[in-house]
C-alpha positions as CSV (number, residue, x, y, z in Angstrom):
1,X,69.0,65.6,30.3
2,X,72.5,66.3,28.4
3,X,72.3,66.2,25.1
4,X,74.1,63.2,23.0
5,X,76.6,63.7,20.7
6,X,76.2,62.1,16.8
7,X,79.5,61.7,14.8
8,X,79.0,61.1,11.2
9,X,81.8,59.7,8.9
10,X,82.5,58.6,5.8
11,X,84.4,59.0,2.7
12,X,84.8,62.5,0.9
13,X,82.2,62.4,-1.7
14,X,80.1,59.3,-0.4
15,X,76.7,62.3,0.5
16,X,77.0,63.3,4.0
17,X,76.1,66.6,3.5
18,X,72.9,65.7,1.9
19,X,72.1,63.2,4.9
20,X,72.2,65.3,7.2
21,X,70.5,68.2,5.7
22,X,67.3,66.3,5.0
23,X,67.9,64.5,9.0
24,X,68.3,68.4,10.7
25,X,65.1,69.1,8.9
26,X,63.3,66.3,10.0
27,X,64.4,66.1,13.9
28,X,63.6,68.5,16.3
29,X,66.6,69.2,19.1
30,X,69.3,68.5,16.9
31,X,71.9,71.3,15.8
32,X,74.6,70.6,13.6
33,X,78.3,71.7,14.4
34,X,80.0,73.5,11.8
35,X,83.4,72.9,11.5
36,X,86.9,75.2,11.0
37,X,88.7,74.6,7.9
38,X,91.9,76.0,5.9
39,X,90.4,74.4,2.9
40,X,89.6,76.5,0.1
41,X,85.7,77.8,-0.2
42,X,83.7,76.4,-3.0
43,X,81.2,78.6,-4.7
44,X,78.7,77.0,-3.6
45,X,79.2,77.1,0.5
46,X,78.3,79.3,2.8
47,X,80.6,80.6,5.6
48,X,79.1,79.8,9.4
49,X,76.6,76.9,7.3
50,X,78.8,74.8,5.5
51,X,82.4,75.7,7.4
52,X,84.3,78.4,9.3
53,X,86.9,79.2,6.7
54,X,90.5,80.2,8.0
55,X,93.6,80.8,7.2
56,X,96.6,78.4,8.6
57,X,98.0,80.9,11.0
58,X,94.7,81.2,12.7
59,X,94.2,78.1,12.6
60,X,96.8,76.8,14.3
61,X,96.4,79.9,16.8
62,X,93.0,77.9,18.0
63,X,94.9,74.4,18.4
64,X,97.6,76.5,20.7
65,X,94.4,77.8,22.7
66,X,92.9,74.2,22.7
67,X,89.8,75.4,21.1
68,X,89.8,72.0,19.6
69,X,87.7,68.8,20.4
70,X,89.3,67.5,17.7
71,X,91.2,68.5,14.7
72,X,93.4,66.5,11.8
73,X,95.0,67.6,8.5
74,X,92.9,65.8,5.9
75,X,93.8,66.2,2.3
76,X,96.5,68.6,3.0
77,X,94.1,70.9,4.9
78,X,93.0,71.3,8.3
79,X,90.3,71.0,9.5
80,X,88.7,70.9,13.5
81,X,85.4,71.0,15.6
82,X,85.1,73.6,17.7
83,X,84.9,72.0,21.3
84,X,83.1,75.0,22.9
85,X,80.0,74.9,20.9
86,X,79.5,71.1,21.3
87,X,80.2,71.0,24.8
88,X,78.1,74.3,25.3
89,X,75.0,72.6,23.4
90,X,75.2,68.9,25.1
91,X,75.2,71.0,28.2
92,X,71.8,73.1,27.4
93,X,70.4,69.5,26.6
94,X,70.8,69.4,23.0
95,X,71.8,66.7,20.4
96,X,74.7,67.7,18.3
97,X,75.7,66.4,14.8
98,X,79.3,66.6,13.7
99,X,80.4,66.0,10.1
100,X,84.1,65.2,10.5
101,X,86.6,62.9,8.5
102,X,87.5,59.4,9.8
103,X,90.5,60.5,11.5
104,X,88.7,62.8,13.5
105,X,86.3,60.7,14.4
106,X,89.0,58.5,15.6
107,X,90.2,60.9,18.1
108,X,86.9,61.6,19.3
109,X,86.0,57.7,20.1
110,X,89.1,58.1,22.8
111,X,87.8,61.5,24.6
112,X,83.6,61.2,24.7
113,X,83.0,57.5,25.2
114,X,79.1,57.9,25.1
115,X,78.5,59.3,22.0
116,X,77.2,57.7,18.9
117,X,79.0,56.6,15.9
118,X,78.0,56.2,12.3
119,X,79.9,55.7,9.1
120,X,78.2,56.8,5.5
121,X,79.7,54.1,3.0
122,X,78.8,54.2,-1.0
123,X,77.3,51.6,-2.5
124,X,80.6,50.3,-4.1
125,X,84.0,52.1,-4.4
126,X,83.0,53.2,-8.0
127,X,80.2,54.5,-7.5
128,X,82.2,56.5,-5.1
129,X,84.6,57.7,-7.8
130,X,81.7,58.5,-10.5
131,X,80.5,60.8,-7.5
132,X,83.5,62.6,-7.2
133,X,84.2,63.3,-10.6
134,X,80.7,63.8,-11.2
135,X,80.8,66.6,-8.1
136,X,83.6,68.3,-10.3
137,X,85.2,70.2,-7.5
138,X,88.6,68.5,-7.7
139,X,91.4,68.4,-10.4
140,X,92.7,65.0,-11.1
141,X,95.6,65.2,-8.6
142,X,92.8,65.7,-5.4
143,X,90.2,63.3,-6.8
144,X,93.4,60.9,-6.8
145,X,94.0,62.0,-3.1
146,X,90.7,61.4,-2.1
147,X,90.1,57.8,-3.5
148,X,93.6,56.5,-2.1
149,X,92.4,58.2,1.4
150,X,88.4,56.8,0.9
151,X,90.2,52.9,0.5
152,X,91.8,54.0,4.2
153,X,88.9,55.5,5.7
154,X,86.8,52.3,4.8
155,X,88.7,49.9,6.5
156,X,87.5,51.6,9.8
157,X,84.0,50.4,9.4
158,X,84.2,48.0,12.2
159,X,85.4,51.0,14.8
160,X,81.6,52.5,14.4
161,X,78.2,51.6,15.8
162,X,76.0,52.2,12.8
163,X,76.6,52.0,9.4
164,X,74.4,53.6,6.4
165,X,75.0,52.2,3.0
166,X,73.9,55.5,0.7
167,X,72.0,54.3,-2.2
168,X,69.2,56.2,-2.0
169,X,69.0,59.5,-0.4
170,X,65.7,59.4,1.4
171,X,66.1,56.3,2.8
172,X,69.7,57.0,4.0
173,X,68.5,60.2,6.3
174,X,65.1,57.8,7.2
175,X,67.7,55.6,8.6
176,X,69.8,58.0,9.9
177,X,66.5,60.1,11.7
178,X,65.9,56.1,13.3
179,X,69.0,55.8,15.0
180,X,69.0,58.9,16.2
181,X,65.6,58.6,17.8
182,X,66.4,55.0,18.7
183,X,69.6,56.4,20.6
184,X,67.4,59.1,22.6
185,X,64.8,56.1,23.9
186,X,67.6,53.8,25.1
187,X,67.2,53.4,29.0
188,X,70.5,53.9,29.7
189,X,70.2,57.4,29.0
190,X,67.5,57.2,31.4
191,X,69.4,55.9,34.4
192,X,69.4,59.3,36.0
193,X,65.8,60.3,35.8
194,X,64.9,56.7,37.1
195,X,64.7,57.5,40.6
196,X,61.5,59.7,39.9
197,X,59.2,56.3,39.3
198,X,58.2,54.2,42.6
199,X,57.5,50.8,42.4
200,X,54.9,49.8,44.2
201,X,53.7,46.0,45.0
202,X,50.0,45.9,45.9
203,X,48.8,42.2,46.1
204,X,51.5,40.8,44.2
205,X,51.1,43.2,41.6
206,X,53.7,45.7,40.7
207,X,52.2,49.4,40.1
208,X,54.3,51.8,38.8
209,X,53.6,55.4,39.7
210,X,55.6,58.9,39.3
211,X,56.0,60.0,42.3
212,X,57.2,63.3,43.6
């Protein structure tokens, strides 16, 4: 079967990361696309796990070459999901995980109508702030960017499938691991592989047998 494609979304800050780290640990078939960014590297990411990290030039290079599934500036950098890998993996029959921002997400709701969307949302918008500043990897004009853009992003909420309110961290990727096994069961998914099973009626009975 193709694989399905997860978006995750949510406001900078809010613990994606985290969630989906503990979920790719947890759930078997799942890989987790990394994305290109022209965004500074922190000094505690890893290029090829956490991000692809390019320059603009190049960047924009790979949008010319449409190398994109999607891509949007965000916080005055860009960032994009690399549509090769994702359609390469759905292909081969496995479940991909993208972390993208809201905007993204946005754009890819228009172009892959069967794939599943779920916002991350913080408890409360302050609790969002005391996470940012707590995180300490913005100066005050960025953490200032990010809270305007977070009051933005939230009023998408109704645009997405799922939502995950992140209080606790366990229970978020618990819930996140159950929709993502719940998406996988739906029989929808199934229509294709239906015709194996014959339905036999033997004295008002109905058997149901694989057949070849």
């Amino acid at each position: 079967m193709k694989g399905i494609l997860y978006v995750i979304s949510g406001p900078s800050g809010v613990g994606k990361t985290s969630i989906i780290e503990g979920t790719l640990k947890r759930v078997r078939n799942l890989v987790f696309s990394v994305s290109y960014t022209t965004r500074k590297k922190r000094p505690n990411e890893i290029e090829g796990k956490d991000y692809f990290f390019v320059d603009e030039s190049t960047f924009k290079s790979m949008i010319e070459r449409d190398e994109f599934l999607e891509w949007a500036v965000v916080h005055g950098n860009y960032y994009g999901t690399p549509k090769k890998f994702v359609e390469e993996n759905l292909q081969k029959g496995f479940n991909v995980l993208l972390d993208i921002d809201v905007q993204g997400a946005m754009t890819v709701m228009k172009k892959v109508k069967d794939a599943v969307y779920i916002f991350i949302a913080p408890p409360s918008f302050d609790e969002l702030k005391q996470r940012l500043i707590k995180r300490g990897t913005e100066n005050e004009i960025d953490l200032q960017r990010r809270l305007e853009d977070a009051k933005k992003e939230l009023s998408y909420i109704p645009k997405f499938q799922y939502i995950i309110v992140n209080v606790n961290l366990n229970e978020s990727i618990d819930q996140l691991c159950s929709i993502i096994v719940a998406e996988q069961l739906k029989v929808e998914r199934f229509i294709e592989r239906l015709g194996e099973y014959r339905i036999f009626e033997e004295g008002g009975k109905a058997d149901a047998r694989c057949g070849a």
